[in-house]
MDAnalysis code that builds the backbone (N, CA, C; Angstrom):
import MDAnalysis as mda
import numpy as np

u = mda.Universe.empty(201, n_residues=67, atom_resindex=np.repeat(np.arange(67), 3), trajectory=True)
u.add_TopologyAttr("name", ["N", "CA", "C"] * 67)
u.add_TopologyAttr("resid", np.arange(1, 68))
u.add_TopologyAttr("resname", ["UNK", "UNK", "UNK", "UNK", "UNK", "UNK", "UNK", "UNK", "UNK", "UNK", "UNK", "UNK", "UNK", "UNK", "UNK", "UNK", "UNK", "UNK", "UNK", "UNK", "UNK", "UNK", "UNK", "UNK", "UNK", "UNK", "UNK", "UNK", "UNK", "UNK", "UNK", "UNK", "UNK", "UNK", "UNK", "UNK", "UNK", "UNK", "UNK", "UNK", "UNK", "UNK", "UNK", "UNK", "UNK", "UNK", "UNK", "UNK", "UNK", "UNK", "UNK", "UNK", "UNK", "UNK", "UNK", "UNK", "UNK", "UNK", "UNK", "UNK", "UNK", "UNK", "UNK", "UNK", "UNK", "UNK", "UNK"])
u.atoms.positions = np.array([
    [-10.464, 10.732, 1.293],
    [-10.878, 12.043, 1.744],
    [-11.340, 12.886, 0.557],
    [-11.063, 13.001, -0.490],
    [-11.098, 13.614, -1.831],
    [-12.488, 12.916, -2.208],
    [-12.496, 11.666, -1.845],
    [-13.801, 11.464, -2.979],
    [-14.662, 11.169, -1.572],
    [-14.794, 11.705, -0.195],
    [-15.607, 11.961, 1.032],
    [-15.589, 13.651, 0.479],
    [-14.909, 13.964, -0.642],
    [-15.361, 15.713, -0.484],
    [-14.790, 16.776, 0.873],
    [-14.263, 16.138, 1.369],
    [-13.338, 16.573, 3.019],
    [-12.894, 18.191, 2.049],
    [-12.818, 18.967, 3.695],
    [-12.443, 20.088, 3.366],
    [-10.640, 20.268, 2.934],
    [-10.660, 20.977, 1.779],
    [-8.888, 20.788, 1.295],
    [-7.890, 21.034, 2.753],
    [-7.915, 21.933, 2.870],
    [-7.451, 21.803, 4.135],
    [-6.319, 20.754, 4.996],
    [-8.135, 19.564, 5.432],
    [-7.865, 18.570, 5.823],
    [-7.020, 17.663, 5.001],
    [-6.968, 17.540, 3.839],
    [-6.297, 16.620, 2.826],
    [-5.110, 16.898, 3.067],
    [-4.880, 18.202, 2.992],
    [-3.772, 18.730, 2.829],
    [-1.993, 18.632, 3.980],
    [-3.348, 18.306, 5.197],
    [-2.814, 18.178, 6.949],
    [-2.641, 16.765, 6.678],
    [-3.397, 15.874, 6.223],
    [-2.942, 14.349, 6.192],
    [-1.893, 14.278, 5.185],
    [-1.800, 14.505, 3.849],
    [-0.848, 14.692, 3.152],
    [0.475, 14.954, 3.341],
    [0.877, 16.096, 4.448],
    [1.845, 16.154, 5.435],
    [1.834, 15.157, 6.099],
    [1.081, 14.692, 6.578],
    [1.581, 13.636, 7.822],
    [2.407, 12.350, 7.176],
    [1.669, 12.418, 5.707],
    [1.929, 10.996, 5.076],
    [3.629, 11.030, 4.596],
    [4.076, 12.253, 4.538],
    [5.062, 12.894, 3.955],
    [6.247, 12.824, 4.930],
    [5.851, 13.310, 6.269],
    [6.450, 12.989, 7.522],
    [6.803, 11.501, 7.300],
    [5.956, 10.638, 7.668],
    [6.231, 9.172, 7.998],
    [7.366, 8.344, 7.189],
    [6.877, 8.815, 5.376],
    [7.920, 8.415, 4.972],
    [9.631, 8.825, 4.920],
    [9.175, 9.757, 4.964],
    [10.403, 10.341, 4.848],
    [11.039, 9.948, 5.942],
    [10.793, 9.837, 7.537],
    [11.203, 9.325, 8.787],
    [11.447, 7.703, 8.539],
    [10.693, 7.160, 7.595],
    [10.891, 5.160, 7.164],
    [12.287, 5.257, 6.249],
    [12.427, 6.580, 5.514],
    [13.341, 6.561, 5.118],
    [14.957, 6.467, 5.169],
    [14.589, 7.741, 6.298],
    [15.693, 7.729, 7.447],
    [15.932, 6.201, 8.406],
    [15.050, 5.664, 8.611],
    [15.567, 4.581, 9.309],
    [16.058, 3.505, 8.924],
    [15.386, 3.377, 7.063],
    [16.335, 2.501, 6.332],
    [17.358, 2.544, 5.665],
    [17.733, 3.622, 5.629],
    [19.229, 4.277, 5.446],
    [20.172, 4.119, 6.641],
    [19.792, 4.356, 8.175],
    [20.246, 3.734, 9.322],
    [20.825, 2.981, 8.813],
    [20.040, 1.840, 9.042],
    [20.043, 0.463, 8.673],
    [21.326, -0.041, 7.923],
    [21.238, 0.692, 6.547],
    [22.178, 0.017, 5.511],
    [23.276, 0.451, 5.942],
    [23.480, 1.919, 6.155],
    [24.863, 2.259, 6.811],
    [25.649, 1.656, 7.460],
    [24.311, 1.012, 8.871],
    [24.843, 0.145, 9.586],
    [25.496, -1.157, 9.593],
    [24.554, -1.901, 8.762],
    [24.901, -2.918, 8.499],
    [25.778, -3.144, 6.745],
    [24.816, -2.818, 5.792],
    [25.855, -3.354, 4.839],
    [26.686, -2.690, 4.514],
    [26.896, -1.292, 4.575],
    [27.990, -0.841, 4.517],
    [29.095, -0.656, 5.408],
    [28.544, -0.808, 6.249],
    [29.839, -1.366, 7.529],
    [30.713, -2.408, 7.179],
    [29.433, -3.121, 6.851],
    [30.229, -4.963, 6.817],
    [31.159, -4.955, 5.541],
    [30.346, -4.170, 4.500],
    [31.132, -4.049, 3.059],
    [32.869, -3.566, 3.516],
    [33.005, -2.264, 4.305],
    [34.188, -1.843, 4.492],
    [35.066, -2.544, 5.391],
    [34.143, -3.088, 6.250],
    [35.306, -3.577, 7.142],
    [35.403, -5.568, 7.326],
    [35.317, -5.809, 5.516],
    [35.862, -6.773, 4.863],
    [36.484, -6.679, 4.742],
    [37.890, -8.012, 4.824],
    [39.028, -7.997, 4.036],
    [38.760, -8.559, 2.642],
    [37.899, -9.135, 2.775],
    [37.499, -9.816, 1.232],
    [37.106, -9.344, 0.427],
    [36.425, -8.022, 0.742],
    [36.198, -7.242, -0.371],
    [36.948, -6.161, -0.792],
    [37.116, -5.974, -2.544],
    [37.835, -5.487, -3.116],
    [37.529, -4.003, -3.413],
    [38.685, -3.282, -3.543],
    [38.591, -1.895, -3.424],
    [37.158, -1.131, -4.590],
    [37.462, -2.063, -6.077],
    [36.200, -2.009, -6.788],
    [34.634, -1.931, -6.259],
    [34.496, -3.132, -5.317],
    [33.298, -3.200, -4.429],
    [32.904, -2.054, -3.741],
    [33.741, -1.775, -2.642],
    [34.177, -0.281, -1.886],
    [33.661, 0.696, -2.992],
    [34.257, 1.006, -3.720],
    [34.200, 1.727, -4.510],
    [32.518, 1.825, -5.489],
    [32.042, 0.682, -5.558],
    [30.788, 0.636, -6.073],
    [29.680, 1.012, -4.704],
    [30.250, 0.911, -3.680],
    [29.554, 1.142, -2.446],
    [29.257, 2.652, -2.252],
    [30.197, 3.463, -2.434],
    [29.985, 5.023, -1.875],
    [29.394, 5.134, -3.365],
    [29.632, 4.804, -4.529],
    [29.161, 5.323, -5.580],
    [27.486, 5.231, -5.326],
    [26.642, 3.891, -4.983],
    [25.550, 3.877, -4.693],
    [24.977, 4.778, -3.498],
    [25.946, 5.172, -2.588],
    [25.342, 5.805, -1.664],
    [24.962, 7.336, -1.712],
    [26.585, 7.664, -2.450],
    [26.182, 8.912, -3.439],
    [24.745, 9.058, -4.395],
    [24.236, 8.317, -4.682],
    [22.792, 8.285, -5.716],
    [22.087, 7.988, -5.127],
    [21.559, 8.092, -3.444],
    [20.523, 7.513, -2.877],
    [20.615, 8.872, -2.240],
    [21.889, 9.877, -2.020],
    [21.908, 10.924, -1.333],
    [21.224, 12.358, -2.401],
    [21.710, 11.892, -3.363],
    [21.355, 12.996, -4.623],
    [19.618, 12.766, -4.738],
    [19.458, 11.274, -4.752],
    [17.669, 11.302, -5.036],
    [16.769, 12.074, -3.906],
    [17.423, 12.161, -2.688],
    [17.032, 12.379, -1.347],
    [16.882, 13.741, -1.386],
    [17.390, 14.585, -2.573],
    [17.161, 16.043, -2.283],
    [15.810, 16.766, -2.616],
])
């Protein structure tokens, strides 16, 4: 659109949209992990409190990047 010369505007309305989408892909792959590997992580007996513990630590730094 930029190098079609499109009115800013318009760039600007797709730019949002593009912004929307990810951010919504984002949300759904965060779903995801919640769901599954961190579920499964906690409600192991095999895994050790260290693990657990490396688990919320990563989730904590995916929540902080998210701001």
């Amino acid at each position: 659109m930029i190098e079609s010369q499109r009115y800013c505007p318009e760039i600007l309305t797709q730019l949002r949209a593009v912004r929307s989408a990810v951010k919504s892909l984002e949300a759904d792959v965060l779903q995801t992990h919640l769901t599954t590997c961190v579920t499964e992580t906690f409600s192991s007996k095999r895994v050790s409190k260290a693990e657990k513990d490396q688990k919320i630590k990563e989730l904590i730094g995916i929540f902080k990047r998210f701001d």
